[in-house]
N, C-alpha and C positions, 0 to 999 in steps of 0.2 A: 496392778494392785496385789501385794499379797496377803493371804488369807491365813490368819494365824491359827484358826481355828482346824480342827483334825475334821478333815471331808474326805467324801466319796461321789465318785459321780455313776451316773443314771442314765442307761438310754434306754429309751424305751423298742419293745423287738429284738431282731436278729441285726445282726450288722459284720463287717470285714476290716478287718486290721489289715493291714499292707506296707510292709516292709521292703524299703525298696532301695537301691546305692549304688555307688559306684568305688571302686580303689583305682588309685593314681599309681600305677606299678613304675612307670618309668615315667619321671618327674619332669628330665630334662624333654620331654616329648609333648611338650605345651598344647601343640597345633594337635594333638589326639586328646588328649582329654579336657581341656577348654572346653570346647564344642561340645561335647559331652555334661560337662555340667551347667554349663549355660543352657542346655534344653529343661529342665526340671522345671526350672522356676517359670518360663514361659507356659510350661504346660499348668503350674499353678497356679496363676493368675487366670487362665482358662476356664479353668475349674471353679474357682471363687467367683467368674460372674457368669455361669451355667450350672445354679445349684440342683435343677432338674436333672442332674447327669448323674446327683445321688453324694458327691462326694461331701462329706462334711468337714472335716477337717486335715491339719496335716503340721506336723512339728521335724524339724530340719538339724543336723548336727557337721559340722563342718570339721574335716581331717583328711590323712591320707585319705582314709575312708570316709565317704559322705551316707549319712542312712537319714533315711525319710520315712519317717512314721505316717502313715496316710489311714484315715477313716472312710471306708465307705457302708450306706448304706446297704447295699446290697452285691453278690457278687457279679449277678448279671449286670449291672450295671457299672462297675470295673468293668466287667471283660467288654464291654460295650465301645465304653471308650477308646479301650486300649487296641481296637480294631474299626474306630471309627475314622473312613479316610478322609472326612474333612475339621478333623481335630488333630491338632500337635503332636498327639504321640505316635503314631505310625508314620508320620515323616521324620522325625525323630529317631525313632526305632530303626527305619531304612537307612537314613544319613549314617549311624554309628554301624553300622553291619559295613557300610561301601569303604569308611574311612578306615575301621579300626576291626571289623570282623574278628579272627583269635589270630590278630600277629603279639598281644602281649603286654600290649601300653595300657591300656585300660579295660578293668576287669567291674561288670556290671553284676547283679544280682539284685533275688528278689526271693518275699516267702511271700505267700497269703492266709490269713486263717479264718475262717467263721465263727463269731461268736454271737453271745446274747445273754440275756439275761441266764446268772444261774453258772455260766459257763466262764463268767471273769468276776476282779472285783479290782478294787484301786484304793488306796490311802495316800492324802495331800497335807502336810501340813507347814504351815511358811513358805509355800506357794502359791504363786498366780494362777488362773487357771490353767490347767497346761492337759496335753495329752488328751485322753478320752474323757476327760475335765474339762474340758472345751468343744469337742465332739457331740456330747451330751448335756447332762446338766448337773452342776454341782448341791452335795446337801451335805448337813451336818453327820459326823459315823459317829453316832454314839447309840446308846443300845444296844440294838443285835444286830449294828452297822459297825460297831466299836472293831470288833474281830474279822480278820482276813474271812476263817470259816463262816463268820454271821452272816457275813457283806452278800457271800456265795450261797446261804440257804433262804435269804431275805430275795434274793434277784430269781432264786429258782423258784420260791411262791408266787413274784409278781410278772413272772412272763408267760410267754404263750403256752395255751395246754399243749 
């Protein structure tokens, strides 16, 4: 559905954005990077029904380069998973180090950031919910939500002391 109206969205606390992809360096090299992006979405669906693990959401962009916007609640709870040996991403993580380690075919990466209220803000408009719009919770920006600067003085009154 999209939302014609000018939103922003709301999470309440602290939380972790997580950036995360892969580049297809050498294309004709199927059998290396195949495997590689077929692990992602596996571990997505993992995630989506273990919402105790923290993860909230996650928005996906398909190219040479694949980037995954991921939400999580908290960072110990990333790095939880991300070393959990009976969850998908350390056999994952193993399988791409034995296949593809640095010979060149496929080039992986990651950021993380900590945010929260005060510390981000968002404007949606002619959109579905998408992003930290769907992570959290959407509202009307109008007010002292109208303005990028308002969004970020209005999130730094209502979060944690």
């Amino acid at each position: 559905m999209i939302h014609r109206e000018r939103l922003t969205a709301t999470l309440d606390g602290d939380f972790v954005v997580f950036l995360i992809g892969m580049r297809i360096n050498q294309p004709l090299r199927v059998h290396k990077w195949l495997p590689v992006a077929r692990a992602m979405p596996r571990m997505l669906r993992e995630l989506h029904r273990q919402p105790q693990r923290g993860f909230l959401h996650a928005e996906m962009w398909f190219s040479r380069t694949i980037v995954l916007v991921q939400y999580w609640r908290s960072m110990d709870q990333l790095l939880a998973y991300a070393k959990d040996r009976d969850a998908a991403h350390l056999p994952a993580w193993q399988a791409f180090n034995r296949a593809v380690g640095s010979d060149g075919a496929v080039g992986i990466w990651h950021e993380t950031y900590l945010s929260g209220p005060g510390r981000c803000e968002s404007v949606y408009v002619n959109m579905p919910a998408f992003g930290l719009g769907r992570a959290g919770r959407l509202q009307p920006a109008q007010g002292d939500h109208r303005s990028a600067a308002g969004r970020l003085r209005e999130g730094a009154r209502d979060g944690p002391p």
